[in-house]
C-alpha positions in Angstrom: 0.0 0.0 0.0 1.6 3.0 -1.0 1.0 6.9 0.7 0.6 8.5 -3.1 0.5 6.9 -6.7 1.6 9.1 -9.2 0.1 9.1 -13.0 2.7 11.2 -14.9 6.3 11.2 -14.5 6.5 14.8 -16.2 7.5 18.1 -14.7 4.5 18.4 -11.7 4.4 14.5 -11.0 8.2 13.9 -10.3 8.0 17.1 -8.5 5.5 16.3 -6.4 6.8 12.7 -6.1 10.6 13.9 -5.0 8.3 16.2 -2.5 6.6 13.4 -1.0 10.0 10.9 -0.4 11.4 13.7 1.2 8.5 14.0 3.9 9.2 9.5 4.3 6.5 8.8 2.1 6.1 5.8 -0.5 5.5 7.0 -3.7 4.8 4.9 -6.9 5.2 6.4 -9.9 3.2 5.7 -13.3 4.2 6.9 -16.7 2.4 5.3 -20.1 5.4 6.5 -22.0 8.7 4.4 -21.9 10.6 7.5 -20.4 10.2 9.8 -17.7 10.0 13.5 -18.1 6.6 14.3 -20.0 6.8 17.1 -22.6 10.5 18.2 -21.5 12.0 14.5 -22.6 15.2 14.7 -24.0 17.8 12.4 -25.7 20.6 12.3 -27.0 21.2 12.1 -30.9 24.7 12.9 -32.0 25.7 14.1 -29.0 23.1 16.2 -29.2 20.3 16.9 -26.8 17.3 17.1 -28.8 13.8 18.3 -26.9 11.5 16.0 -28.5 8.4 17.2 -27.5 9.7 20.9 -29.0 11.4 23.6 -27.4 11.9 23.7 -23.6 13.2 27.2 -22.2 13.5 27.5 -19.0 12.9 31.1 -17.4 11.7 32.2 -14.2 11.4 34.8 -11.8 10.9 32.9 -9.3 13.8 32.4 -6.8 12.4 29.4 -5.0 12.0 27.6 -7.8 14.9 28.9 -10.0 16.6 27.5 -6.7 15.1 24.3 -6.8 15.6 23.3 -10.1 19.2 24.2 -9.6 19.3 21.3 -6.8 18.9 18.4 -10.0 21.0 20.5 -12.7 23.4 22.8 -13.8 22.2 25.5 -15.9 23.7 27.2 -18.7 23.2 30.8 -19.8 21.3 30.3 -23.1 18.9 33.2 -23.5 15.9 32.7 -26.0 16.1 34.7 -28.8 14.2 33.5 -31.9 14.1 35.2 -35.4 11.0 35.1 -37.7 11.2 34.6 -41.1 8.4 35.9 -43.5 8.9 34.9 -47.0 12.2 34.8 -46.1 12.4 38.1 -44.6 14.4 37.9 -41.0 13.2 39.9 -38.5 13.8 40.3 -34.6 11.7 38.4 -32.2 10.7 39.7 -29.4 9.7 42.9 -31.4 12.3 45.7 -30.4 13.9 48.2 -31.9 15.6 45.9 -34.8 11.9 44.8 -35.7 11.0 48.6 -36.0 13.7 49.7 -37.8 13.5 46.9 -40.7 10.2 47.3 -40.8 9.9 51.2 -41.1 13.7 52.7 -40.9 13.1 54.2 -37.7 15.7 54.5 -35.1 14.4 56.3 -32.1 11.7 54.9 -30.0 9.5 58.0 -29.5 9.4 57.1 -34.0 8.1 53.8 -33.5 6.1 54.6 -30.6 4.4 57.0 -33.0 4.0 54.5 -35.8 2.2 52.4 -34.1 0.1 54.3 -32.5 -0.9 56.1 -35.7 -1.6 52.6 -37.1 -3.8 52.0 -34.3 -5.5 54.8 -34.5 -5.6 54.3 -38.0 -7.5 50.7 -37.7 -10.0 52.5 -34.9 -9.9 49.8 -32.1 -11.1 50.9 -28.7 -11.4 47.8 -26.2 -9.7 44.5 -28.3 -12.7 42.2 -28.8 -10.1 39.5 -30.1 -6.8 38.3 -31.0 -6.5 40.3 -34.2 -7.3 43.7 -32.5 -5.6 42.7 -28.9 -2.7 42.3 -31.4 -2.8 45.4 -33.5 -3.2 47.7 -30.5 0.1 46.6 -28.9 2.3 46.4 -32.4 0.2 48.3 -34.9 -1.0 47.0 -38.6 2.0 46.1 -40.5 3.7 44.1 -37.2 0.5 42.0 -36.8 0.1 41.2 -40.5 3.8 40.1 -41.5 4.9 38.4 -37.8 1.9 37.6 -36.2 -1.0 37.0 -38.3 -0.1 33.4 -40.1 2.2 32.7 -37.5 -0.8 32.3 -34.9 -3.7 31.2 -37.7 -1.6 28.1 -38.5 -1.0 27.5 -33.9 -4.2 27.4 -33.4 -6.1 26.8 -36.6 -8.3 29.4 -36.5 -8.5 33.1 -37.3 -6.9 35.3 -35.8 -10.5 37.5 -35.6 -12.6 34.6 -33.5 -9.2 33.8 -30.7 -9.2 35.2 -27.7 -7.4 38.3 -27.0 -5.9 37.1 -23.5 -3.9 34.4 -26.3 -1.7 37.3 -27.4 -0.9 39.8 -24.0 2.0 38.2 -23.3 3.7 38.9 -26.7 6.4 40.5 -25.9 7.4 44.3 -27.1 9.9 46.8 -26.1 11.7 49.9 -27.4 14.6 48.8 -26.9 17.6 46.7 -28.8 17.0 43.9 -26.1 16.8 40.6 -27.7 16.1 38.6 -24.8 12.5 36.8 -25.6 11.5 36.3 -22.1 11.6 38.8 -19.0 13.1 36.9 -16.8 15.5 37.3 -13.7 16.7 33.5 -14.4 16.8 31.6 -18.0 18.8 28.4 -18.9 19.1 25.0 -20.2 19.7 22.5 -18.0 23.1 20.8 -19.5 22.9 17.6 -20.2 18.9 17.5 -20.6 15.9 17.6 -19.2 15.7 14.4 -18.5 18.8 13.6 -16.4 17.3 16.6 -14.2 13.5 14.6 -14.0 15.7 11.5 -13.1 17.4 13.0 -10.5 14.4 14.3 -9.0 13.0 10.8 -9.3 16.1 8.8 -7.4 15.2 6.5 -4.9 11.6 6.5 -5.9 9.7 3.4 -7.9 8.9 4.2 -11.2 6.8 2.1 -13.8 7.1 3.1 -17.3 4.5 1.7 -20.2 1.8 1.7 -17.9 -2.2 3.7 -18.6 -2.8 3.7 -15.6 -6.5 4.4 -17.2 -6.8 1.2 -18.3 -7.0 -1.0 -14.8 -7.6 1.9 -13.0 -9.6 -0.5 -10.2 -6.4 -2.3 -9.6 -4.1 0.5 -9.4 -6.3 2.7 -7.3 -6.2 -0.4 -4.4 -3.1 0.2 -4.1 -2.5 3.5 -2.7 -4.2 6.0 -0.1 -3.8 9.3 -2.7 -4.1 9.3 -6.5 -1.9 12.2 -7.7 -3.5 12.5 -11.7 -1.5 14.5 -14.7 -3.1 13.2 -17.4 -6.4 14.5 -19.4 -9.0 15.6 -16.9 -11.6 14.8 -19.4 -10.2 11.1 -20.0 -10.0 10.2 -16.5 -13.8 11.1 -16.2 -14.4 8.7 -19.8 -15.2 11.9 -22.0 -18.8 11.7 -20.3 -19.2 15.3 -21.5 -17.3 15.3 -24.4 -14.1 15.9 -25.0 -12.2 19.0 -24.4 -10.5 21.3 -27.2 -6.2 21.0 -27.7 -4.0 21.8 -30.0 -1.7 19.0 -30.7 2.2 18.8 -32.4 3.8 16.9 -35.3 7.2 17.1 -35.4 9.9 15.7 -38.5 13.1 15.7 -37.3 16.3 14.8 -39.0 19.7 14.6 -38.7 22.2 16.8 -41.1 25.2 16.0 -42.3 26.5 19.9 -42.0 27.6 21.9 -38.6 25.0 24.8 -38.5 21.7 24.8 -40.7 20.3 28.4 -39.5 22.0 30.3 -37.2 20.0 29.8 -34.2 18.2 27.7 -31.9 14.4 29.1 -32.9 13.5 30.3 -36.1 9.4 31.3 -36.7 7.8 31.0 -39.9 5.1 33.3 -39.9 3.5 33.8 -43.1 0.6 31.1 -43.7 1.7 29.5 -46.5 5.2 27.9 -45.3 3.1 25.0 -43.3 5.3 24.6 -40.6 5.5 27.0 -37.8 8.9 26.5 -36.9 12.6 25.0 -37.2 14.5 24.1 -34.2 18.3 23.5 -34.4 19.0 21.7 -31.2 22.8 22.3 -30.9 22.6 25.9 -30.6 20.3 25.4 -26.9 23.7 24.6 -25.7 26.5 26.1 -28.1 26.8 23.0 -29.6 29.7 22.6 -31.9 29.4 18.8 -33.3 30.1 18.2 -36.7 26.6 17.2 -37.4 22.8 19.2 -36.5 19.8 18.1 -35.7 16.6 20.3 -36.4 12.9 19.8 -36.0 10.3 20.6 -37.7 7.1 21.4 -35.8 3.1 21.6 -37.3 0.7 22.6 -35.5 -2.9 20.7 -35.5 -6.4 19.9 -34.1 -6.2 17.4 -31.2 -7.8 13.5 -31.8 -7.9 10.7 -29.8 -4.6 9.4 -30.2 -3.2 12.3 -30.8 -0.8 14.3 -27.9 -2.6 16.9 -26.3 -0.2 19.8 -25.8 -2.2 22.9 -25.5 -6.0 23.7 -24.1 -8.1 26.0 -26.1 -9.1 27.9 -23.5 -12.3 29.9 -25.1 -15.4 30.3 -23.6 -17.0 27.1 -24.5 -14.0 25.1 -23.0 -13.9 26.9 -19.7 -17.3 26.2 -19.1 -16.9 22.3 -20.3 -13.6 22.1 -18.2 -15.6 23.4 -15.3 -18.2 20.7 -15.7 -15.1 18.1 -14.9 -13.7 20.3 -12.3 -16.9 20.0 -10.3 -16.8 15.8 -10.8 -13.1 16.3 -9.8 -14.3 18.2 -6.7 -16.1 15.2 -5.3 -12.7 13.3 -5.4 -10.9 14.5 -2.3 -8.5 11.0 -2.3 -7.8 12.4 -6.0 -5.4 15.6 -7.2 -5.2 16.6 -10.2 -2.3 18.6 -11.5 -0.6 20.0 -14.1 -1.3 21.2 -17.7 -3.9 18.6 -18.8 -5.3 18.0 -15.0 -5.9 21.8 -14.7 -6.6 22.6 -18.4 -4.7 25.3 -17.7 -1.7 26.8 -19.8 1.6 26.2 -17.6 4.9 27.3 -18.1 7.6 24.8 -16.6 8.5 27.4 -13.6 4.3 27.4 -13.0 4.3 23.7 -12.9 7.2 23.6 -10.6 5.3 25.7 -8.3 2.3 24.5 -8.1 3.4 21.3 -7.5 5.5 22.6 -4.6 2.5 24.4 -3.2 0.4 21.1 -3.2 3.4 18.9 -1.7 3.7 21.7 1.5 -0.2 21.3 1.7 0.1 17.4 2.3 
């Protein structure tokens, strides 16, 4: 009989589990992948670390938890910087001061202050209704059509007009020459991968890979006082509402026979018709300089059974479904559910991290 069974050996579940040794409790740990470390799996291909699940920066302002992670790995000082290509145009991302000044020749911020908020004026949006005008108002017409526009249409297969505006206020602008993507007191890549970090959070702990737990769920659940649940909140209740909205990933990946294919570790697409939305080049996450690259190819789609989920569509109709399973998840007290797809919630790692601590300290 086991204090707490695990489903998930990602970010929140070893977290959680490493919590849980810690305090002298047994913990089993169920993951029905054949690794540990969810969406931030790595391995190794050419000596190089690839993220297979797509890019994984991580970034924080958080000192606990930048401290924390710090306990399982050493970090290294990669800052995110990704370029966007349109139609083979390059242009800065976040959008700064370089964006500005390819895209209009100015070089003063008070001129591309005023640029965009004649554009904005210019398309006549008060309060953003949506993505589209949410967009517009922070980085005017021209900004939203060439770097944002197809870029997000082809994310979230929709238009830009019926998402969300919440989608887009975290896009990050400045007036400044800063190239640093996140604002972040702490950013890095753990060296030697991801997963050597979830293993180390994992040691001494039992942990069962290739198991749904879903599927003898009966069984499983005898054996242990607490269920701790990562996976689909709508699966674990058997879809009875119907299934919740994601967004899913394909990925090609190959291996190249040259030392540097683009540059840089992130490079955007954004114009619609390129179908992918990005390249990654893996070696350059940690200044790799191996004679061969690896890069990754990422398309975005609509989630099917089968299918990974990666990111909730959190519009109105989806809250209101996902609250429908929070309230069946309610009358569970020997249950928690956490993380990303437990939550239907948007996490960044450092959130995960968090929250999982928060729930450990509660038990």
């Amino acid at each position: 009989m086991y204090d707490y069974l695990i489903v998930g050996a990602g970010l929140f579940g070893a977290v959680f589990a490493h919590e849980m040794r810690e305090k002298g409790k047994s913990v089993l740990v169920l993951d029905k992948r054949q690794h540990v470390g969810g969406n931030v799996y790595t391995r190794e291909v050419e000596g190089i670390q690839v993220h297979e699940y797509g890019a994984h920066i991580f970034h924080t302002n958080d000192r606990t938890v930048w401290d924390y992670v710090n306990r399982f790995a050493e970090f290294n000082r990669y800052t995110n910087s990704p370029v966007a290509n349109y139609h083979g145009e390059l242009y800065s991302l976040p959008f700064n001061m370089y964006t500005f000044n390819k895209l209009w020749g100015v070089v003063t911020p008070q001129e591309a202050e005023a640029e965009i908020d004649r554009q904005r004026r210019a398309a006549g949006i008060g309060e953003p209704k949506n993505l589209e005008e949410q967009a517009i108002s922070l980085v005017g017409t021209d900004v939203y059509e060439k770097l944002v526009k197809g870029y997000t249409e082809k994310q979230w297969g929709r238009p830009c007009s019926e998402l969300p505006a919440f989608i887009i206020r975290r896009l990050p602008v400045r007036f400044t020459f800063d190239n640093n993507y996140f604002n972040a007191r702490f950013q890095g890549i753990p060296m030697g991968g991801y997963t050597r970090m979830v293993e180390r959070m994992l040691e001494g702990i039992q942990v069962r890979l290739g198991v749904d737990y879903l599927e003898d769920r009966e069984a499983w659940d005898a054996q242990a006082r607490t269920i701790v649940y990562t996976g689909p909140i709508d699966r674990f209740f058997d879809y009875c509402y119907g299934p919740l909205q994601y967004r899913s990933v394909r990925f090609e990946t190959e291996v190249l026979d040259t030392p540097n294919y683009q540059g840089n570790a992130v490079v955007n697409y954004t114009d619609r018709e390129t179908p992918y939305t990005r390249v990654i080049e893996h070696k350059h996450f940690e200044f790799g300089t191996q004679p061969k690259t690896v890069v990754s190819r990422e398309y975005s789609s609509e989630w099917k059974p089968g299918d990974e989920p990666y990111y909730p569509v959190n519009d109105e109709r989806n809250r209101e479904l996902y609250l429908k399973y929070r309230a069946l998840a309610d009358q569970k007290p020997q249950v928690i559910f956490g993380g990303r797809l437990g939550e239907y919630k948007y996490y960044d790692m450092d959130t995960v991290i968090a929250r999982a601590l928060e729930l450990a300290d509660q038990r």
